[in-house]
C-alpha angles and dihedrals in degrees: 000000000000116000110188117194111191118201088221107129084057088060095048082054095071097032116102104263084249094055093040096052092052086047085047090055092055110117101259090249092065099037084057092050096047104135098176140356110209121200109187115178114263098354130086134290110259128188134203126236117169101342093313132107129233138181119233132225121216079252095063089254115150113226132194090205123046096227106105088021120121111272120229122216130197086255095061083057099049087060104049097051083051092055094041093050086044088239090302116086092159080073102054096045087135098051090038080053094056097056084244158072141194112219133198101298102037103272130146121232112178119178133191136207148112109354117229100210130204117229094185092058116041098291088281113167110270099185141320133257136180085038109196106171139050126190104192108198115206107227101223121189114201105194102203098028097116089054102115097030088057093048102055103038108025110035095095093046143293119342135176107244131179122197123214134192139105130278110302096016090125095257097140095041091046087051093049089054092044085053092045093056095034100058092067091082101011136057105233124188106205116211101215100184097161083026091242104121102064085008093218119202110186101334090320117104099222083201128064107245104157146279102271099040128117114204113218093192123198097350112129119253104255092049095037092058099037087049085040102056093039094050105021101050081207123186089209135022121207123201140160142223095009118190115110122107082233084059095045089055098047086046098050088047085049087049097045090050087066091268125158117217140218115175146156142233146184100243132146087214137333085287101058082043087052088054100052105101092231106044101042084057085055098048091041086063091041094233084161129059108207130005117213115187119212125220124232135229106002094009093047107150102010133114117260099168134359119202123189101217090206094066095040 
């Protein structure tokens, strides 16, 4: 049986009293399927069910039209950036850099704005200023997903597995359940690059990923593998979003140490994945053993085809 946690309450802890209280009077239904809780600066609050926006009345009513939502002002904003920072953004400059933060609980909040930009170094963005929108993600834990998935490709031993399917398909909540109930037999060392997998706040994964797994949080992914299979001695090795030629060459030196895989990708379907340089590359070698592709909407998080890369 599924047993889904949302991180919710931790959000409501950061939100303006006035805001909090709209996303509170949601039916309970609605307030455990919350994907996302979008501020945006003189406009009106909005929600996400099942991949659609909507906007949200001060009585926790879902509309299709902003009209009678709740209306967000700069200084909302302003709050909620304080209480994520914890009222010290000079000590977050990577993660302002970045455009987001993880909070207790394990939820996303990414922000845009005005870009500071570095001369010395490339023009990279350096931080951000004026910030005018806010896209809260609502870290889920479903507890069972993997189920099926597990079942079918890992209950004789350790295979390399990439999962395909398009934003909000479920990938990463489906991965942090595949880690939870791997590690039970395997070590497993988790590339966190965007530190939504685990989740890790301090040195504490806010996110049950198992008992024999070691977090590598915000390294990049090339970094992050190449550290990992020198210092970790992993079974397995768990990363998401793969795509880079810096990702394809970490991969193929984890491979080459005697290191399973599981990994994720952006993809319609196993064709488009078949199509992106990288991967196809990937898939050509066989570095993985089997492909599963997830549904949207409805369908977020199930498993519409699985391919075992060894017989195509």
């Amino acid at each position: 049986m599924e047993r889904q946690i949302s991180k919710i309450r931790y959000v409501l802890e950061i939100l303006p009293s006035e805001i909090a209280e709209a996303v509170r009077s949601m039916p309970q239904l609605e307030l455990e399927r919350v994907q996302e809780i979008r501020l945006r600066a003189n406009r009106k609050l909005s929600v996400t069910l099942f991949d659609k926006e909507y906007f949200l009345s001060a009585q926790g009513r879902t509309l299709k039209s902003g009209d009678d939502a709740v209306s967000i002002t700069a200084e909302h904003i302003d709050t909620v950036i304080k209480r994520a920072f914890q009222n010290s953004l000079h000590s977050f400059a990577r993660e302002l850099a970045r455009g987001y933060i993880t909070i207790t609980g394990g939820s996303r909040v990414g922000f845009c704005g005005t870009a500071v930009l570095d001369s010395r170094n490339n023009y990279t963005v350096e931080s951000i200023k004026n910030i005018s929108s806010i896209n809260i993600r609502v870290a889920k834990e479903v507890f069972g997903c993997s189920e099926e998935i597990f079942s079918r490709i890992f209950s004789h031993g350790a295979k390399s597995l990439l999962i395909i399917g398009p934003p909000s398909s479920g990938k990463t909540t489906i991965l942090r359940d595949l880690c939870r109930k791997l590690s039970g037999s395997f070590r497993l060392s988790i590339i966190d690059e965007r530190n939504e997998i685990a989740s890790t706040v301090g040195s504490t994964a806010c996110n049950d990923v198992g008992t024999m797994s070691d977090v590598f949080n915000s390294y990049n992914k090339y970094d992050g593998i190449m550290t990992a299979v020198k210092v970790m001695s992993p079974m397995i090795l768990v990363c998401d979003e793969i795509g880079s030629k810096d990702d394809m060459k970490a991969l193929e030196y984890a491979v080459n140490s005697g290191v399973r895989l599981i990994a994720t990708t952006h993809a319609a379907d196993y064709d488009e994945a078949k199509r992106k340089s990288g991967i196809s590359k990937l898939i050509k070698d066989k570095v993985f053993d089997y492909a599963c592709v997830l549904g949207t909407g409805a369908l977020c998080g199930k498993l519409l085809k699985l391919v075992k890369i060894t017989d195509d």
